[in-house]
C-alpha positions in Angstrom: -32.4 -45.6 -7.5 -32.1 -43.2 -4.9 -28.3 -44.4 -4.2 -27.5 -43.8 -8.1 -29.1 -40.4 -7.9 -27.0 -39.5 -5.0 -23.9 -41.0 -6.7 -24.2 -38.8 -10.1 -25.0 -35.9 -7.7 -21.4 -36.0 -6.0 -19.9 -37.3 -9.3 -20.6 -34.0 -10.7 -20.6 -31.6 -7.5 -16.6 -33.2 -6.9 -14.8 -31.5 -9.5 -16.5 -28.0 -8.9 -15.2 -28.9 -4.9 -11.9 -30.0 -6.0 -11.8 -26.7 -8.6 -12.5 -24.2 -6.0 -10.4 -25.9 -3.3 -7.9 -25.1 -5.9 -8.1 -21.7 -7.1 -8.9 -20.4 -3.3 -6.2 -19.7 -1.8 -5.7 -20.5 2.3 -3.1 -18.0 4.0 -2.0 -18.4 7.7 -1.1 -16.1 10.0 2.5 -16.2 11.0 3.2 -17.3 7.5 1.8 -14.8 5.1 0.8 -12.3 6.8 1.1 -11.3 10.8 -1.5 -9.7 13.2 -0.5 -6.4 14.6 -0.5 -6.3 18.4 -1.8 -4.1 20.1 -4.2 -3.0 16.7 -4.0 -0.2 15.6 -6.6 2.9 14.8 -7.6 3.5 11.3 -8.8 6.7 9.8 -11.5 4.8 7.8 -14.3 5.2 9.9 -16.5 2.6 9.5 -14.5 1.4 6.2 -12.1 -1.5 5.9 -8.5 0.5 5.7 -6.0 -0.9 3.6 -2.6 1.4 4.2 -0.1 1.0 2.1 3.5 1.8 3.5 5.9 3.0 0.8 9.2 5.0 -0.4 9.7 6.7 -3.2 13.0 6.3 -3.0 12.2 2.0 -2.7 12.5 0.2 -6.4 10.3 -2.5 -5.1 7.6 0.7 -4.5 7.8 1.6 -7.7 7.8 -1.5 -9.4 4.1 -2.6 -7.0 2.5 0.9 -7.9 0.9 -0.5 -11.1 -0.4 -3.4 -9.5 -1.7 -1.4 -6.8 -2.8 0.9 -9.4 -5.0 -1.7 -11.2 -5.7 -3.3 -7.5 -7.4 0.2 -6.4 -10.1 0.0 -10.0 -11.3 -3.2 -8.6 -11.5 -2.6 -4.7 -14.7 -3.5 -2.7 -16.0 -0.1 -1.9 -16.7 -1.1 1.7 -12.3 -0.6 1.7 -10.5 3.0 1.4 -7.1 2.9 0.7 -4.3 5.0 2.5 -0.7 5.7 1.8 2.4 5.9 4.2 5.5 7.3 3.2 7.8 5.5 5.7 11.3 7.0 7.0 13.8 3.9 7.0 16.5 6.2 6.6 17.5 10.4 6.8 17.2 10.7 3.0 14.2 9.1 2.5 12.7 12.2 5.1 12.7 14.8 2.4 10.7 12.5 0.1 8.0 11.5 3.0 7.7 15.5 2.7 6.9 15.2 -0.8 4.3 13.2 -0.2 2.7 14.8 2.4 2.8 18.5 0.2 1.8 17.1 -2.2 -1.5 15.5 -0.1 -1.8 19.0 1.3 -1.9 21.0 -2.4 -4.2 18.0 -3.4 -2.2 17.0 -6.1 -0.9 13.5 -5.4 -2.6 11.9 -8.7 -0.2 14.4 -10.4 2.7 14.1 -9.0 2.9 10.4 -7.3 4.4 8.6 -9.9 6.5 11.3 -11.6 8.1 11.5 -8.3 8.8 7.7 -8.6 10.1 7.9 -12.5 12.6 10.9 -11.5 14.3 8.8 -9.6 14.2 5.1 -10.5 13.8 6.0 -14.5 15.3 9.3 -14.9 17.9 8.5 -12.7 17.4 11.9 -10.3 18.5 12.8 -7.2 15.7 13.4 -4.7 17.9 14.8 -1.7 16.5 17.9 -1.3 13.9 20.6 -1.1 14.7 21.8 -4.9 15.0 18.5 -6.5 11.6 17.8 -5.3 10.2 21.4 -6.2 11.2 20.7 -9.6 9.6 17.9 -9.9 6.4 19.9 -8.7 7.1 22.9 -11.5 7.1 20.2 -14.3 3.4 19.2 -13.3 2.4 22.6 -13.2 2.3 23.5 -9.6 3.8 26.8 -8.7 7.1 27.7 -6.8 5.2 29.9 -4.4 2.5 27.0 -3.5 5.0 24.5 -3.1 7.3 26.8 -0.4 4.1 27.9 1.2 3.4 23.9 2.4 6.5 21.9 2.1 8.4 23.2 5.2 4.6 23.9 6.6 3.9 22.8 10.7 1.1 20.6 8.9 3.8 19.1 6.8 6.4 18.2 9.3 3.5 16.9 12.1 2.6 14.4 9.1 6.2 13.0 8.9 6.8 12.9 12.7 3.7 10.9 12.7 4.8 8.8 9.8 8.3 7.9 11.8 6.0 6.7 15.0 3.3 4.9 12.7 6.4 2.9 10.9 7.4 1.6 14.5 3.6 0.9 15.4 3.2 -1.5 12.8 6.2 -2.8 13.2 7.7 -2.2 9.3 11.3 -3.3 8.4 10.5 -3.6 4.4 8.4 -1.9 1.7 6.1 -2.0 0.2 4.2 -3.5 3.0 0.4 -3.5 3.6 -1.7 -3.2 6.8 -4.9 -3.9 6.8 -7.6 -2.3 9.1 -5.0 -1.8 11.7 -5.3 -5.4 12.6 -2.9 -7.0 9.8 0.5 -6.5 8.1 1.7 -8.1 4.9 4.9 -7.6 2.9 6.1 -9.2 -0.4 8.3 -11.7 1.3 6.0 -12.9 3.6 3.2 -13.3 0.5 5.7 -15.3 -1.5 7.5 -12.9 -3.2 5.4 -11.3 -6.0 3.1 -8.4 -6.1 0.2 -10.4 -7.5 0.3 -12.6 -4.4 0.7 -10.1 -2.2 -2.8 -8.2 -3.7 -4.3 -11.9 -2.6 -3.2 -12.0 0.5 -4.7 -8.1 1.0 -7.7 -9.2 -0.3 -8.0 -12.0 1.9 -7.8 -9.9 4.6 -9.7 -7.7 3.5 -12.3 -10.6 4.2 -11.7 -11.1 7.5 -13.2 -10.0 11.0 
């Protein structure tokens, strides 16, 4: 009796094994993700950090910001998420500047994805301090704030750090996520969509 109890047991506990076997995903380091050596400090404090390294001038950035839009409802709140405008080349400078004035006149909400619309959807050149201002003036900030931050000391130490962060973590594409200063993930190495790549984060997110 007792060998028939035990039998229906695993009869019914197998496809709930085989099920979650399934639908949990296994990543390996090397393969989908790499570990960043030596790690790197976070700005998290005693959070997990998730940093995201992006363009605005990168199509693939624009095309991950609503996943990582709907990714940031759902987030454990033990994570904070941080963004990185990397510098891959001199044009791309000006729009890291963007960024960072926009994080110092505490309007990134505002401006973050109309920045990404003007050029990938609107077609607009982002080469230069008025392109971006205007972009600025059509979500209401004013002329005077944005001059008053975008060519600021505090501006310009943001992007130097952003060029020495970039070679830190050892970026060549983006979007690209590190996580907790210990991890770094990019579309191609999570198999090449931006659903996977959120599973791959989360994953690590999970780990020591």
């Amino acid at each position: 009796m007792k060998y028939v109890a035990n039998m229906i047991f695993l009869m019914v506990l197998l496809p709930f094994t085989a099920s979650a076997a399934l639908f949990s995903p296994a990543f390996e380091e090397g393969v989908h993700y790499q570990v960043i050596t030596p790690e790197q400090p976070t700005v998290s404090g005693a959070k997990i950090e998730v940093l995201e390294l992006f363009s605005y001038g990168c199509s693939h950035c624009h095309r991950f910001e609503p996943y990582i839009e709907r990714w940031l409802k759902n987030k454990a709140e033990n994570v904070t998420f941080v963004r990185l405008p990397v510098i891959f080349r001199e044009e791309w400078a000006v729009l890291a500047k963007a960024y960072y004035a926009a994080e110092a006149l505490g309007v990134v909400e505002k401006v973050h994805n109309p920045l990404f619309n003007a050029i990938h959807a609107q077609k607009r050149k982002m080469d230069s301090e008025a392109a971006v201002m205007a972009v600025f003036a059509e979500q209401g900030v004013s002329n005077a704030d944005f001059k008053k931050v975008f060519n600021s000391f505090a501006v310009d130490s943001k992007v130097r750090r952003a060029r020495e962060l970039t070679k830190r973590y050892g970026i060549n594409s983006t979007p690209s996520i590190v996580v907790n200063g210990k991890y770094r993930v990019d579309g191609q190495m999570a198999g090449g969509t931006n659903e996977r790549l959120l599973q791959v984060v989360d994953f690590l997110v999970s780990q020591p």
